[in-house]
Each structure stands twice: as structure tokens, then as C-alpha cells.
PAPAMAR-550313 format. One record per atom (N, C-alpha, C): residue in three letters; x, y, z. Coordinates in steps of 0.1 Angstrom, whole numbers, plus 2048, in hexadecimal, padded with zeros to 3 digits. Layout:
BEGIN
AlaXYZ
...
% end
This chain:
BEGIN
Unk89825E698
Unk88D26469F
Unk88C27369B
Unk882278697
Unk87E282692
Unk87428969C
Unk8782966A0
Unk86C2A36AA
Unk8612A269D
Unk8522A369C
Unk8442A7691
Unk83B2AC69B
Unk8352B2697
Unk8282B569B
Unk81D2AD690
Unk8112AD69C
Unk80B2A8697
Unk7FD2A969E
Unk7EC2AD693
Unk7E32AF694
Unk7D62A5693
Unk7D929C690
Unk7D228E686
Unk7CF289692
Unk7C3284691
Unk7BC27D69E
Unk7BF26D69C
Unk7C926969A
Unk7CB25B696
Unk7D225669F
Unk7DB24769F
Unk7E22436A9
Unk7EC2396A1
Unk7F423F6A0
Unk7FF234692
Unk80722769C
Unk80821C69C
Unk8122156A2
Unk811209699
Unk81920A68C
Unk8191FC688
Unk80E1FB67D
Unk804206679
Unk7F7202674
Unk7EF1FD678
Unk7EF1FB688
Unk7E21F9691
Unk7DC20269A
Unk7CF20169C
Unk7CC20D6A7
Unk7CB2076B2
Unk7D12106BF
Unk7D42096CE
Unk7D22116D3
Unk7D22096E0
Unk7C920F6EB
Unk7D921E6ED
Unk7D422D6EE
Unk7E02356F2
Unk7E0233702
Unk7EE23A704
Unk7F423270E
Unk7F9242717
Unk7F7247725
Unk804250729
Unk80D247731
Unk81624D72F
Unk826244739
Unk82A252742
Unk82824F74E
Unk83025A752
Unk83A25175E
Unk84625A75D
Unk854253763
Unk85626176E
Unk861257775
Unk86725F77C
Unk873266777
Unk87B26C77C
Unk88A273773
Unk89126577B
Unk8A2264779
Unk8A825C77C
Unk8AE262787
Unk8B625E790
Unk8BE2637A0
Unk8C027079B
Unk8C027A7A5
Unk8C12807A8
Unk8CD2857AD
Unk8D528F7B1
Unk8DA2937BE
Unk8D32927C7
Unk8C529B7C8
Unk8BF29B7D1
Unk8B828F7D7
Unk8BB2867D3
Unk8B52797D7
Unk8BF2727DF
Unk8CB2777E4
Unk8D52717E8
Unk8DB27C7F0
Unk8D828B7F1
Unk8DF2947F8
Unk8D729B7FC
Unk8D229D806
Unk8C52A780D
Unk8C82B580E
Unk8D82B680D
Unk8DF2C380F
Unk8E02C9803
Unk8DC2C37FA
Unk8DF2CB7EA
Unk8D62D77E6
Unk8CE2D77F1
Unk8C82E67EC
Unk8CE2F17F5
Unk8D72EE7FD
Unk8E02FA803
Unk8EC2FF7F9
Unk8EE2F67EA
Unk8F22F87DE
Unk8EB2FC7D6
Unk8DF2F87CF
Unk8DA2F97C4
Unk8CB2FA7C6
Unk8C53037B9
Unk8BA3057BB
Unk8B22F77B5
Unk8A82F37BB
Unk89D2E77B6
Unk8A22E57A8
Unk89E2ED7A3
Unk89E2EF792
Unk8AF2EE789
Unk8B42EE790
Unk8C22EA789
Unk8C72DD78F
Unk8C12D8796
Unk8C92CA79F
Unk8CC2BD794
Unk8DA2BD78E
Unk8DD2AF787
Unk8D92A178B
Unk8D7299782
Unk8DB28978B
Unk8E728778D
Unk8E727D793
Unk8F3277794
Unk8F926878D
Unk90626578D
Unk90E25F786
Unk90024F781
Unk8FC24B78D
Unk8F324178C
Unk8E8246788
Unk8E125278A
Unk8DA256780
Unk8D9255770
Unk8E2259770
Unk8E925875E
Unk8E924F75C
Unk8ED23F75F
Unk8EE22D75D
Unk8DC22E758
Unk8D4234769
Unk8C522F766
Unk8BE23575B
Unk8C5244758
Unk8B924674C
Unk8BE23F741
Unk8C923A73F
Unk8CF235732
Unk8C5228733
Unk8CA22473D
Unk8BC21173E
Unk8B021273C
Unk8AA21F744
Unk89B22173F
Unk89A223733
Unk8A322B727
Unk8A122D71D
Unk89E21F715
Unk8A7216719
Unk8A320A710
Unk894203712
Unk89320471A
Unk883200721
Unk87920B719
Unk87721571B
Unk87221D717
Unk872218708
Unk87D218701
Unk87C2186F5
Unk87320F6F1
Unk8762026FA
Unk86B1F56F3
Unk85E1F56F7
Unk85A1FE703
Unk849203703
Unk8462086F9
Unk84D20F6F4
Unk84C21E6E6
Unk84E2196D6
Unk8542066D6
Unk8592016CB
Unk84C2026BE
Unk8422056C4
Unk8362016B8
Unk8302136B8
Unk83121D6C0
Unk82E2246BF
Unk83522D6B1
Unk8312386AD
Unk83623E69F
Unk8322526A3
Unk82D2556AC
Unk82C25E6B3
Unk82C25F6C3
Unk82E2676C5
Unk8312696D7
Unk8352776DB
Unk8282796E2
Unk82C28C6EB
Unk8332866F6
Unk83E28F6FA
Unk84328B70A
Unk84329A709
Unk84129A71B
Unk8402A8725
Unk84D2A472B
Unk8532AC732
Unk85A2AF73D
Unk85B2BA747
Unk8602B6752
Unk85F2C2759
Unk8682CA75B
Unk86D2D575B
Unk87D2DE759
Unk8812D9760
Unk8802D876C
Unk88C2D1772
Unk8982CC769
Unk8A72CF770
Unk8B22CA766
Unk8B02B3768
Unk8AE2B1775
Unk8AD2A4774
Unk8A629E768
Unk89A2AA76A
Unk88C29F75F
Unk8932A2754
Unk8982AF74D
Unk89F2B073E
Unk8A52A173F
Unk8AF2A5745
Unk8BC298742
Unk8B828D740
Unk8AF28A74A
Unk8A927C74A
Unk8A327873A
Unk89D284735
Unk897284726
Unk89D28171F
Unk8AB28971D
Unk8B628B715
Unk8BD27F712
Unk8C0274719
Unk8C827071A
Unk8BC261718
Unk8AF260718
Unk8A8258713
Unk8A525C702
Unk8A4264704
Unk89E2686F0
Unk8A72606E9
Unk8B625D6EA
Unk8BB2586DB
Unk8BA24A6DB
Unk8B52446EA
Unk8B22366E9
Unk8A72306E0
Unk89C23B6DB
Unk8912346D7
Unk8922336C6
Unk88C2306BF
Unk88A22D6B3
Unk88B2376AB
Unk89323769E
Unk894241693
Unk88A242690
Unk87E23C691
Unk873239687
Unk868240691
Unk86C24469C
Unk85D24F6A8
Unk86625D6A4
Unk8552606A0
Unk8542706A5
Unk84E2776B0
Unk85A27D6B5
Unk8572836C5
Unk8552936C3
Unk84E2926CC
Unk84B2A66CF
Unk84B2A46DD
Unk8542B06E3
Unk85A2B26F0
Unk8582BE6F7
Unk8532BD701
Unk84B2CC708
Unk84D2CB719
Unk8582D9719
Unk85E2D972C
Unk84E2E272E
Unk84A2DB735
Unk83E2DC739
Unk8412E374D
Unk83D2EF750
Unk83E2F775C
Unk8312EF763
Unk8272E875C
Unk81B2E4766
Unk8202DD76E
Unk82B2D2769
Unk82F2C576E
Unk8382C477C
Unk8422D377B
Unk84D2D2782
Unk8492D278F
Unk8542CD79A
Unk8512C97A8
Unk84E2D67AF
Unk8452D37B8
Unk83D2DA7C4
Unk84C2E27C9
Unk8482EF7C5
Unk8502FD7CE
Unk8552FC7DB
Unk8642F77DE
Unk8632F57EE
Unk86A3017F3
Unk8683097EB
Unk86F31A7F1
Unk87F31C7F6
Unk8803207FF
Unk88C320808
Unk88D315810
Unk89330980B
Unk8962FD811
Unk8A52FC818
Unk8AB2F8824
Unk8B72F7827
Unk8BC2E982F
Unk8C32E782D
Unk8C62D7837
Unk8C42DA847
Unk8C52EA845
Unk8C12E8851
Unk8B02E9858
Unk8AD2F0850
Unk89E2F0851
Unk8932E984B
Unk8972DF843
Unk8922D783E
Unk8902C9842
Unk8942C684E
Unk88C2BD859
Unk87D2C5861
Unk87E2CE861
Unk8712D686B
Unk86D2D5862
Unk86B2DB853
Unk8632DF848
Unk85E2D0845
Unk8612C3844
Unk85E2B883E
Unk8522B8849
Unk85A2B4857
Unk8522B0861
Unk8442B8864
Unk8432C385D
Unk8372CA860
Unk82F2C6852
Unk8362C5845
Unk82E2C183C
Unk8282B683D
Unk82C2A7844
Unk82529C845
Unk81C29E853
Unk81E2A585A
Unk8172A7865
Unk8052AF860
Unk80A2BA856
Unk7FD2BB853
Unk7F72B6848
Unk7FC2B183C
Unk7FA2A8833
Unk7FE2AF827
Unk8072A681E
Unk8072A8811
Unk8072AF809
Unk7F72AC809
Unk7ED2B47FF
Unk7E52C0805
Unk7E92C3812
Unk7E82D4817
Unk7F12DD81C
Unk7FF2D781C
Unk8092E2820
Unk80C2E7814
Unk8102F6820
Unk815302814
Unk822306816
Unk82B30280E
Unk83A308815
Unk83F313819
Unk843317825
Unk846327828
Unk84632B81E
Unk85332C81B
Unk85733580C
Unk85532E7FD
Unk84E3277FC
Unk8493207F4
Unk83B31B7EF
Unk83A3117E7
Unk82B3127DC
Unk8203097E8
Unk81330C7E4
Unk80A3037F0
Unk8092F57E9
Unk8032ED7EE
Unk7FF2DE7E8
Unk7F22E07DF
Unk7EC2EB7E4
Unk7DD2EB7DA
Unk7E22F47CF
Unk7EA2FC7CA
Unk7F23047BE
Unk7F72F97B4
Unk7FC2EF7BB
Unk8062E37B6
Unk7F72DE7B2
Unk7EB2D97B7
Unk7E62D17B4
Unk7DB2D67A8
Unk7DC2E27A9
Unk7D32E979E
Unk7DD2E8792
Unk7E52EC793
Unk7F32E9783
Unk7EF2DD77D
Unk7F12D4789
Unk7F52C7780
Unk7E32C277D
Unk7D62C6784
Unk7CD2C377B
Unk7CB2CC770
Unk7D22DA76F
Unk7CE2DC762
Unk7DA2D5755
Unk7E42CD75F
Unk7EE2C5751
Unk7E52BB753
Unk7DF2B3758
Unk7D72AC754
Unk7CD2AC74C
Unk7C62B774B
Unk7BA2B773F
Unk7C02BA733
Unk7CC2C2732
Unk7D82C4724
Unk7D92B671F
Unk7DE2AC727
Unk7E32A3726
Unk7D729971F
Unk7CB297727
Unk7BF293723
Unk7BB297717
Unk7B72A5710
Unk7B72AC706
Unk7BE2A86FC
Unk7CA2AD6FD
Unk7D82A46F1
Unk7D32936ED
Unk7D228C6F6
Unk7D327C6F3
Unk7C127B6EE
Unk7BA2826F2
Unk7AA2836E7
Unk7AB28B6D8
Unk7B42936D7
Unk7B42956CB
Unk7BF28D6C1
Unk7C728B6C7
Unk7D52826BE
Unk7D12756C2
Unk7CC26E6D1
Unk7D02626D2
Unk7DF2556D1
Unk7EB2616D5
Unk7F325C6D0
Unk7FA2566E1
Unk8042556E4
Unk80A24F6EC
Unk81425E6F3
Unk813262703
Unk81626F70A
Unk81E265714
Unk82C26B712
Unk83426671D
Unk838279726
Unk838273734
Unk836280741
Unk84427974B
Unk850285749
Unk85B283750
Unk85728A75D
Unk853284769
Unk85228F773
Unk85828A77E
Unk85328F78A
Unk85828F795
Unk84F2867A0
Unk8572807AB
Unk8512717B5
Unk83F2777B8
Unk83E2867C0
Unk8352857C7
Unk82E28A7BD
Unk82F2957B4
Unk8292987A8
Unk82328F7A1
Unk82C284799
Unk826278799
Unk81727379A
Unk81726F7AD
Unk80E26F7B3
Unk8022727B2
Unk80427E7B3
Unk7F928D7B5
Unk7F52897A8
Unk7FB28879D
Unk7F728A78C
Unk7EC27978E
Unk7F1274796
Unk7E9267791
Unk7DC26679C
Unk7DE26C7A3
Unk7D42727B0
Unk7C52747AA
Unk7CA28279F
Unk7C228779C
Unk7BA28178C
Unk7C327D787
Unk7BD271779
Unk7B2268784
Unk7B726078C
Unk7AC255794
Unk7A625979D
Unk7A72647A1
Unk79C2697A9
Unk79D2647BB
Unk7AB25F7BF
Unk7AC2587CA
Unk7A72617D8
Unk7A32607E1
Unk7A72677F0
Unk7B12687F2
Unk7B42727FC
Unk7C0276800
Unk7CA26F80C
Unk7C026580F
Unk7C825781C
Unk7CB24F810
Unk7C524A807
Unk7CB2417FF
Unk7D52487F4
Unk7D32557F1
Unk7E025A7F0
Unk7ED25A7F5
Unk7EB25E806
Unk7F325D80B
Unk7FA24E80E
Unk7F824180C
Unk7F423780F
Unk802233802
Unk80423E7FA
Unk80C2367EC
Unk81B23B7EF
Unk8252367EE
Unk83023D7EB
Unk83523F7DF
Unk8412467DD
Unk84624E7CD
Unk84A2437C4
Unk84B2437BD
Unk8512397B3
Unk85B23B7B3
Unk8642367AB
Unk8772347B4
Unk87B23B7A6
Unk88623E7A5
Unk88C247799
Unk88823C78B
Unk884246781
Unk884238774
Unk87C231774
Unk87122F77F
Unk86622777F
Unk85E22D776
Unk854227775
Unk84922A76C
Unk839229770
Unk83022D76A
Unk822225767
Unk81C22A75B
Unk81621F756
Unk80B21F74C
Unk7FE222748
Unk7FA22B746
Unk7EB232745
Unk7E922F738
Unk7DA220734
Unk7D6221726
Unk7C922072B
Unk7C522771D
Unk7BA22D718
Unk7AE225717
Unk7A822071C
Unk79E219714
Unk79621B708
Unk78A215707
Unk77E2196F6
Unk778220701
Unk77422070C
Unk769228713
Unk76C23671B
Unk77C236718
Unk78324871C
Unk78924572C
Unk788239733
Unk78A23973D
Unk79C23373F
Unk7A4238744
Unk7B4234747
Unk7B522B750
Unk7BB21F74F
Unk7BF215758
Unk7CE216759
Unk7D520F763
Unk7E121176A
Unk7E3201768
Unk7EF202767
Unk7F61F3766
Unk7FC1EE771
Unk7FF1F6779
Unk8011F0788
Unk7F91FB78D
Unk7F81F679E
Unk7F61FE7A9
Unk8032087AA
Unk8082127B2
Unk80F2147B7
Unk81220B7C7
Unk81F20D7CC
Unk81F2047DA
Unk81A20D7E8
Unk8182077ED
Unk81720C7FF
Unk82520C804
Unk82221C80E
Unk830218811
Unk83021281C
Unk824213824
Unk81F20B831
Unk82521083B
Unk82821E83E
Unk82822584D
Unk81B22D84E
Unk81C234859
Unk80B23985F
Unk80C24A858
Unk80024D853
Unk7FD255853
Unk801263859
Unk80C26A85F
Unk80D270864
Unk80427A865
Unk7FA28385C
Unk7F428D860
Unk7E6286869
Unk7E9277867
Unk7DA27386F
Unk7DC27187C
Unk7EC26E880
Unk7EF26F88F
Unk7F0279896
Unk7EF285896
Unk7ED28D89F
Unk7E029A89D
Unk7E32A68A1
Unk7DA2AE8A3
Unk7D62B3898
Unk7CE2BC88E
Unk7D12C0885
Unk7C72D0886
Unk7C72D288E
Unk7BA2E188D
Unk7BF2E9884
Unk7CD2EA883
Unk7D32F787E
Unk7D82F286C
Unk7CE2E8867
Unk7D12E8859
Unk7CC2EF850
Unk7D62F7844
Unk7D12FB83D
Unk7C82F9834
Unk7B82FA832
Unk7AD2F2829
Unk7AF2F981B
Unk7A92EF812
Unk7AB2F7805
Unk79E2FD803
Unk7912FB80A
Unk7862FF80C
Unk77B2FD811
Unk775302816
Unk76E2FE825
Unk75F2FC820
Unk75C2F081E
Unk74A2EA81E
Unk7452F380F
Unk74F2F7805
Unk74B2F97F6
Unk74F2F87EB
Unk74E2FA7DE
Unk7552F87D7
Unk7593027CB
Unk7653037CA
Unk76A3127C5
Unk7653147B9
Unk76931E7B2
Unk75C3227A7
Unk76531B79C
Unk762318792
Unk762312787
Unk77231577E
Unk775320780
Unk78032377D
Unk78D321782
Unk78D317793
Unk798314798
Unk79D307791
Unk7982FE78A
Unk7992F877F
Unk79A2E478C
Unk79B2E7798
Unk7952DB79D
Unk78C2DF7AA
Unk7832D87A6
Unk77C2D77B4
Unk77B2D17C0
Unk7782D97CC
Unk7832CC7DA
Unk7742CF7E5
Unk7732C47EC
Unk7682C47F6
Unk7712BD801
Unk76C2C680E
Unk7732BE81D
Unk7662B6822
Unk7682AC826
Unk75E2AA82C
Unk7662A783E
Unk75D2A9847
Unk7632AA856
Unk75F29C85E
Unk765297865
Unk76328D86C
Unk76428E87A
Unk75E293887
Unk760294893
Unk75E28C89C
Unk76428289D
Unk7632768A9
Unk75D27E8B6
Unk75826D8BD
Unk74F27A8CB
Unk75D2798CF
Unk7552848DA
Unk75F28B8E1
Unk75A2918EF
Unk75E28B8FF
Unk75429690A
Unk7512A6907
Unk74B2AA90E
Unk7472BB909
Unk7502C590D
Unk75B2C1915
Unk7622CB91C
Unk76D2C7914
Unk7712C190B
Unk77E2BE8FD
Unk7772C28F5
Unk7862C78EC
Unk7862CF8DF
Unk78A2C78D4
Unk77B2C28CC
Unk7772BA8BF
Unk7832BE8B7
Unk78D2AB8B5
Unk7922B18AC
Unk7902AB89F
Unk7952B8894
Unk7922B4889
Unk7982A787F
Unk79129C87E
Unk79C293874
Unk791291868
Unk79D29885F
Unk796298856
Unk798294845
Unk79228D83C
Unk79728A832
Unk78E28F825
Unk79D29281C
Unk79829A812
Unk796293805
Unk78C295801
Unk78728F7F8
Unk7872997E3
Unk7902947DE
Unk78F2997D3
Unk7882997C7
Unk77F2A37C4
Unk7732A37BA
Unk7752AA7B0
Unk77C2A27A1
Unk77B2AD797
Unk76C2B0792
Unk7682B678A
Unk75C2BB782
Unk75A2AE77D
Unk75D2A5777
Unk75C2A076D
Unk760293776
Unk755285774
Unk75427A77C
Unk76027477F
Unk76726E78D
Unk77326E78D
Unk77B25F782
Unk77E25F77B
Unk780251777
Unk78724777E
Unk78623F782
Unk78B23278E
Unk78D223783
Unk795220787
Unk79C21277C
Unk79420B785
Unk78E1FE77E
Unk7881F2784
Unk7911E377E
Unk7921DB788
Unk7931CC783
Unk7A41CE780
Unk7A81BF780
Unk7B91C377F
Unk7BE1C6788
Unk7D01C6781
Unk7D71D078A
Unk7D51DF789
Unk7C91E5786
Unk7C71EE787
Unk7BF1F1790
Unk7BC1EB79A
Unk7AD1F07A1
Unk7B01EF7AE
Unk7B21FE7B4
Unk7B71FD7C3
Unk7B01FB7CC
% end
């Protein structure tokens, strides 16, 4: 296996041209997937896997390899995170002498800022994050959901860009809810049926190819995790909006519309707001049809 760069709008696998493909994975266990307390140790950004981590990237590596057996080029991103490195690391020498890889720790990708996290305050901080949702909390001392969500659509149009000009096959090491969000915004979902998906498990995967007509299909769904909605069950007046009945100027690089929903209500109670957010890039949302791709 040889690192190349490469400019050529082609797509080498075998001497056939195929449909390109992105793969994006999860990293393999974690510490933090197993110890809630590890950030009263370590910062986000340095957190190892663990022992069974290291078994799973070795196994994904062999899998991986045989998705990648016909490919002859391959960008992979990662996210700094030490997990997602390692996870990389320890996949690369499984794949074929005969791919050329180019490798880029990619800052768009890395996990949503959770600031000053502690075991001990990190029950209130969760419970308030699902309470107001997701994709609108802003962590005390940390990054908002709409900062996170502007990154990862501008690695998305990078990512889009690269695979139109090369056409070649983009594997994306990231993280559970990142993930998500990354695929959120490729299909254009709402944010109940976002919420509606859970993370992918360490080492999982999904498949993004290309069609002749530019549109990306998914080879599975993601699963339901099938509990309720928490920001739909209770009050929510005091959420923070990413923008209120407009749409930001052209330069925020995604565009977002609230629309409001007020159930009646007698006149002497206070209308409350339930409300769902609807995600609008500039550019028509693309939605997989037919198959296991069509949610």
C-alpha cells in the first residue's frame, strides 16, 4: 500500500468504471464508551480505545479490506481524535499492497465540543441536552449543535467536491452522533426522524454510492432506537433557535427554517411551542428512493 495523490477524474478498480462509493465508520470501543468518568481523566481528544477496541479495528480492518479489494485509490479522512487515529492505524496495513491511500485528520469531522464535562455534572448536562434537543443545545462551556452542524456541511460539500472531481472511493473515520448529523445532512432528513435513529455501534459502517444521476443511496437504513422523543415530551419555550422565520445570508454555508406549530389552546394558557425543525440546504435536498435505502 502506497500514500499518491491524485488529480485525474477517473475511477480505477480493476479496469472498470463504478459507481464511487463513501464508507463512513465508526472508530472502534472506546474508553469512553465504557467509562463515563474518563473525562475527569482525559481530554475528549486524547481518549484511547480499549483492549476490545483494538480486537474490533483489527476485524473491521479485514472487512474493510474486502469492500476496498477492487478499489486502486482511496481518500480516507479522520477525525483527530486519538480513538479515530488508532482506529485508522491499525486498519491501513490490512488492506491491499496494490491501493493507494491519501490520509487527511480532518478538524471538520471531530466530535461536538462538550466543554467542561465531569461525572459529576454530566448527568444534568445530558438531561438538559435531550430535553431541549440535539440539534439545539449549546454546551455551557462548550461548542453549540448549529457550529457542529455548519462544519460538518461544509465537510460535506469538500467531500462532495473531491468524489466529482476524482470519482474515486472516500472512506470517513468519525464519530456515533457526528455520523448521524453527516448523514442528516447528505439526505436531507427532519429532525424527529433524526432523532428517531440511534448511533451506529463501534466499527459499524454505512455505504454511500453514487449514482449516473449524482444522487447517493445508502445500503441500509440506520436502526430506531424506539424510545420517545424527549424534547417532544415536555415544555420547550426556552429553546435555543438557530433562526427565527429566516434564512441566514449565504455565507453561513447551511440554511435552516423553523416552522411553528401551536396546538389550540384556552385563552388564559400560555401557547406552547412544539416545534420541528426542518433542514434546507441551498441546493435540492437529495432523498434515496426504493430499496433498502428509502426511509
Amino acid at each position: 500500500m502506497s500514500i499518491q495523490q491524485t488529480n485525474q477524474k477517473t475511477n480505477h478498480r480493476g479496469g472498470m468504471m463504478n459507481e464511487p462509493r463513501i464508507i463512513i465508520c465508526r472508530h472502534a470501543e472506546s474508553i469512553e464508551d465504557i467509562d463515563n468518568t474518563i473525562y475527569d481523566k482525559l481530554n475528549d481528544l486524547e481518549i484511547p480505545l480499549t483492549e476490545k477496541g483494538i480486537r474490533q479495528a483489527h476485524n473491521f480492518g479485514s472487512v474493510l479490506a474486502q469492500l476496498l479489494r477492487n478499489s486502486k485509490f482511496v481518500q480516507f479522512y479522520t477525525s483527530p481524535g486519538v480513538r479515530n487515529v488508532q482506529t485508522l492505524k491499525i486498519v491501513l496495513p490490512k488492506l491491499s499492497d496494490n491501493l493507494n491511500v491519501q490520509v487527511e485528520i480532518e478538524p471538520l469531522i471531530v466530535k461536538q465540543n462538550w466543554g467542561k464535562i465531569t461525572a459529576e455534572n454530566r448527568p444534568e448536562i445530558e438531561a438538559e441536552r435531550y430535553k431541549t434537543g440535539v440539534l439545539r443545545y449549546t454546551f455551557p462551556t462548550g461548542e453549540s449543535a448549529l457550529s457542529m452542524i455548519r462544519r460538518l456541511e461544509r465537510f460535506k460539500e469538500k467531500v462532495f467536491r473531491l468524489q466529482k472531481d476524482t470519482e474515486n472511493d472516500i472512506v470517513i473515520f468519525s464519530h456515533g452522533f457526528e455520523f448521524r448529523v453527516l448523514l442528516m445532512l447528505i439526505f436531507g432528513w427532519e429532525e424527529e426522524l433524526f432523532e428517531s435513529f440511534g448511533n451506529l455501534r463501534n466499527c459499524e459502517y454505512r455505504i454511500l454510492t453514487k449514482k449516473e444521476n449524482g444522487i447517493y443511496s445508502l445500503n441500509e437504513p440506520l436502526r430506531k432506537h424506539g424510545f420517545p422523543i424527549t424534547r417532544l415530551l415536555g415544555k420547550t419555550q426556552n429553546v435555543p433557535f438557530f433562526h427565527k422565520h429566516k434564512k441566514p445570508s449565504k455565507s453561513v454555508g447551511l440554511s435552516f427554517m423553523l416552522f411553528f406549530k401551536f396546538p389550540s389552546t384556552p385563552r388564559s394558557s400560555v401557547p406552547q411551542k412544539t416545534l420541528r425543525l426542518f433542514l434546507l440546504p441551498r441546493s435540492r435536498p437529495r432523498f434515496c428512493r426504493g430499496g433498502t435505502s428509502s426511509f
